[in-house]
C-alpha positions, 0 to 999 in steps of 0.5 A: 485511509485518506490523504491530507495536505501536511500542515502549512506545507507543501507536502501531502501525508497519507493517514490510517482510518485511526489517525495515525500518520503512514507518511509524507509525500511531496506529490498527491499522486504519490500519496495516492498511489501509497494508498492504492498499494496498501490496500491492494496489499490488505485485499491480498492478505484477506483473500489469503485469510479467507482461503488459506492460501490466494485465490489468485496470482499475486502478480510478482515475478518470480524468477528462478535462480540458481545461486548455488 
């Protein structure tokens, strides 16, 4: 992935490894953390491939909830 300014504008587009445009930020920081999270989110799913399952907590709270 990488982070380009999005033409003659203002804003900052983030871009798949094949080109393809994930979306436009107004901040660089914004685009960076698009980033981050994303490949926070493949590491995850890799470690959930490579052991069925995740080696370690995801890192959501999850609270109970009694609805019915």
């Amino acid at each position: 992935m990488r982070i380009e300014r999005y033409g003659n504008t203002r804003y900052w587009a983030v871009y798949a490894s094949d080109d393809a445009l994930i979306c436009i930020t107004v901040y660089r920081k914004g685009a960076a953390e698009v980033v981050r999270r994303l490949q926070q989110a493949l590491e995850v799913t890799q470690q959930w491939q490579d052991t069925s399952g995740p080696t370690k907590p995801l890192g959501w709270n999850v609270v109970p909830c009694d609805l019915f």
